[in-house]
C-alpha positions in Angstrom: 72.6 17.3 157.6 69.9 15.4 155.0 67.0 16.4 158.3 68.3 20.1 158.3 68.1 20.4 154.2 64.7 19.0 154.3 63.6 21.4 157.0 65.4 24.6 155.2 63.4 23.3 152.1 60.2 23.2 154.1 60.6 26.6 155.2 61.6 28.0 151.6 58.2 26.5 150.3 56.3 27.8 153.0 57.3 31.2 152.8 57.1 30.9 149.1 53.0 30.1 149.8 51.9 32.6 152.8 54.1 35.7 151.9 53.2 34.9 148.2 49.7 35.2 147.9 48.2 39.0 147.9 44.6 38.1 148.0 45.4 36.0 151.0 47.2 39.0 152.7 44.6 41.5 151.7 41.6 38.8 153.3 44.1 38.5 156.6 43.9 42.2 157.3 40.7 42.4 156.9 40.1 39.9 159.3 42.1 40.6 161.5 41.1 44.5 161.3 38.3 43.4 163.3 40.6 42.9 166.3 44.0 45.5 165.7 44.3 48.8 165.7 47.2 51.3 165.1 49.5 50.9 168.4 48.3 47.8 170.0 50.4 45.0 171.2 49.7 41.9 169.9 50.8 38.2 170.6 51.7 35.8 167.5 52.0 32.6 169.4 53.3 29.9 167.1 54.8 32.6 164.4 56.1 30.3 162.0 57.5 32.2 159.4 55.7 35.5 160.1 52.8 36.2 157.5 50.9 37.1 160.8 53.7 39.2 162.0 53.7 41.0 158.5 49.9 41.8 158.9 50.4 42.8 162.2 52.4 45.3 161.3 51.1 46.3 158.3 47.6 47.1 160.5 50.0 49.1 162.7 50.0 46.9 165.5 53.3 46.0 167.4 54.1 42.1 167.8 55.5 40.1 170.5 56.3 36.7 167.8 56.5 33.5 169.7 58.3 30.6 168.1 60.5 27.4 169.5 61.9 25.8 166.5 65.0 26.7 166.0 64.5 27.1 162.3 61.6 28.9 162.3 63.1 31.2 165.2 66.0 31.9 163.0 64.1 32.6 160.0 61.7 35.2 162.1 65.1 37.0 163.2 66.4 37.6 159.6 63.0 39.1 158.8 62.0 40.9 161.5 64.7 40.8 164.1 66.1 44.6 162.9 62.5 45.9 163.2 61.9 47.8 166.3 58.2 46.7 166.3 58.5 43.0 166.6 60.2 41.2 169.8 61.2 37.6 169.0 60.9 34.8 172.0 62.3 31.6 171.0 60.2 29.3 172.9 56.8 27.6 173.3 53.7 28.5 175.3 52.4 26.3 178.5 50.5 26.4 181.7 53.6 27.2 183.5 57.5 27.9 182.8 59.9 25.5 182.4 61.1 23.1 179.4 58.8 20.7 176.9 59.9 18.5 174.0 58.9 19.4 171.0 58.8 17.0 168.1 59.8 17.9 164.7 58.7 17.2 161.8 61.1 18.0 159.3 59.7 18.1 156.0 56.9 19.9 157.6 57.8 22.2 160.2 54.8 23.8 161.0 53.1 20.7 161.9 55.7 20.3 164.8 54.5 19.7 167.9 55.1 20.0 171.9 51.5 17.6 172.2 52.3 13.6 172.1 48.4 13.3 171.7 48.5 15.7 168.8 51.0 13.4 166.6 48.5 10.3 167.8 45.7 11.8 167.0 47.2 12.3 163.3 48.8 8.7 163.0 46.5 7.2 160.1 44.3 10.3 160.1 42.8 11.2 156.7 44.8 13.8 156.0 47.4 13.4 157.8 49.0 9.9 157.0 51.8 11.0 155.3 53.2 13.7 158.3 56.2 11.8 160.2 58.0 13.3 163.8 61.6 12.4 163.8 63.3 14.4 165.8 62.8 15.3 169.3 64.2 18.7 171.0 63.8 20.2 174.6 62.7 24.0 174.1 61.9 26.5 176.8 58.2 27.0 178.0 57.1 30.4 179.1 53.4 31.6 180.1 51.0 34.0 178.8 50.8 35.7 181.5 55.1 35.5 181.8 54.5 37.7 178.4 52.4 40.4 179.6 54.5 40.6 182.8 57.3 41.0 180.2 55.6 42.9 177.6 52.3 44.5 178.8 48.8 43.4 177.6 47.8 42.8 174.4 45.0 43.7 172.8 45.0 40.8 170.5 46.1 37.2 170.9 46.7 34.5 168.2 47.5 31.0 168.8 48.2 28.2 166.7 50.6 25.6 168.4 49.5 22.1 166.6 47.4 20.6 169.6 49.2 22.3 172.7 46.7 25.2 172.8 44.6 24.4 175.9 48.1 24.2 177.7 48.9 27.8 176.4 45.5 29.0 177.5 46.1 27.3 180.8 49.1 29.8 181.4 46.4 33.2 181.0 44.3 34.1 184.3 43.8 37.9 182.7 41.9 38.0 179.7 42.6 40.1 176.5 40.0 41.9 174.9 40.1 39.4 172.0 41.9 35.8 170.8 42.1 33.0 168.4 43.3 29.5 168.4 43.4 26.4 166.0 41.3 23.9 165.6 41.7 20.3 164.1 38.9 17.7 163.7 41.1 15.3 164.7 41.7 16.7 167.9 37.7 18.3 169.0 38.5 18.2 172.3 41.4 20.2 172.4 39.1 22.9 170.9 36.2 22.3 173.2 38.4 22.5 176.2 39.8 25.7 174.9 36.4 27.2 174.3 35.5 26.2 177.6 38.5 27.5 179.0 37.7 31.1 177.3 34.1 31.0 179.3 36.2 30.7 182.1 38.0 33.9 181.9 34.7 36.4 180.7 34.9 35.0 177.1 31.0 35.3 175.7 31.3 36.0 171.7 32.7 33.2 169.4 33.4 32.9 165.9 35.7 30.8 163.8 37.4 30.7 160.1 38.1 27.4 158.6 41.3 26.4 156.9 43.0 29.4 155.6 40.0 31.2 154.5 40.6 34.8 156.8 36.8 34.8 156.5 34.5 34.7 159.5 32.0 31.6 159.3 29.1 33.6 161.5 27.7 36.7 160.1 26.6 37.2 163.9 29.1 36.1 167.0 27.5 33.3 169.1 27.8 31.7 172.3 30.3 29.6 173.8 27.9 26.2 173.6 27.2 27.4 170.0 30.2 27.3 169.0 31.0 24.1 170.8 28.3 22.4 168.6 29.6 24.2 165.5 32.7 22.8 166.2 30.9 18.9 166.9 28.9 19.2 163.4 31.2 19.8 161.1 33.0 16.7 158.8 36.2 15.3 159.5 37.5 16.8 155.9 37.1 20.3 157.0 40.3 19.8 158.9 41.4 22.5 160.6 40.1 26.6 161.2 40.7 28.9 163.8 37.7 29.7 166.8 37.8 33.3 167.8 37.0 34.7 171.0 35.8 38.1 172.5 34.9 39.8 175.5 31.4 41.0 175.5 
């Protein structure tokens, strides 16, 4: 009971900070302007509370919201579960279906995690020393492509799934016409395999926002090796950003 207050605190606080801050919203659309349009489908993989799904919609886009905590599941269904624009799937993103454990951390949930290298990776990080996984649950595991099968194709795919995105990458053989997925410095090589996985399926213009800035760090879109060294150069404090990809 003390795990789920903690977590129910969590999520108060964090909608409290992304569906709180109207500068940040109004820098999200623009960004991701650049990608939606009125009447596309688009993808929120690893939806957390929703302040994607909110500018989604506000952009006019519809969302497919993917989410497998529990919680954070829940959460997505008393906002958006009633709208007829946003379809809910409670369960992670892999390289192929079937079940995962994800690890919890319950006084921050969106730091939870289906990648065991991900929570060693942070263990004495700076940064991340005081982030602690408790709680272990098996979630479902579906496939990008399982979701386009399901829902059609997307113009527009975010990920952000706390070290497990070259796994959900693995699970798309048909690219979209754009996508995005997290970065953390303590983790490179989960980026560069995912860049190199996006060069694989056609992927030949990169760019990337770091942290929570919604603002693009190239004023022109560069190559995949580019951005690889981008990605190798920058210090360990910068943390975290999301690399975007597009088809030429």
């Amino acid at each position: 009971m003390l795990e789920g207050l903690r977590t129910a605190r969590a999520i108060v606080r964090s909608l409290r900070i992304y569906y709180g801050d109207r500068p940040r919203a109004a820098a999200m659309d623009r960004l991701y302007s650049r990608f939606v349009r009125r009447g596309d489908l688009v993808f929120d993989v690893g939806a957390h509370v929703g302040d994607r799904i909110a500018s989604f919609r506000r952009l006019g886009a519809r969302v497919v919201a993917v989410e497998p905590q529990p919680a954070f599941a829940n959460t997505l269904k008393v906002l958006y579960g009633w709208r007829s624009d946003v379809a809910i799937e409670a369960a992670a993103i892999g390289r192929a279906p079937g079940t995962t454990e994800l690890m919890i951390n319950p006084d921050n949930p969106t730091v939870s995690t289906a990648s065991r290298e991900f929570v060693g990776a942070a263990h004495d990080a700076p940064g991340w020393q005081e982030q602690s996984w408790t709680r272990t649950i098996a979630v479902p595991v579906t496939t990008l492509d399982a979701l386009i099968a399901r829902h059609g194709r997307p113009a527009f795919i975010k990920i952000d799934v706390e070290g497990f995105e070259a796994e959900a990458l693995a699970g798309l053989t048909q690219p979209v016409k754009a996508l995005s997925f997290e970065f953390t410095t303590i983790q490179r090589d989960i980026a560069r395999a995912c860049v190199e996985r996006c060069m694989a399926l056609g992927y030949a213009r990169f760019n990337a926002a770091l942290g929570e800035s919604q603002t693009l760090a190239h004023a022109d879109w560069i190559d995949g090796g580019a951005i690889a060294h981008w990605l190798d150069e920058l210090p360990q404090a910068a943390n975290s950003g999301d690399i975007y990809a597009a088809l030429a």
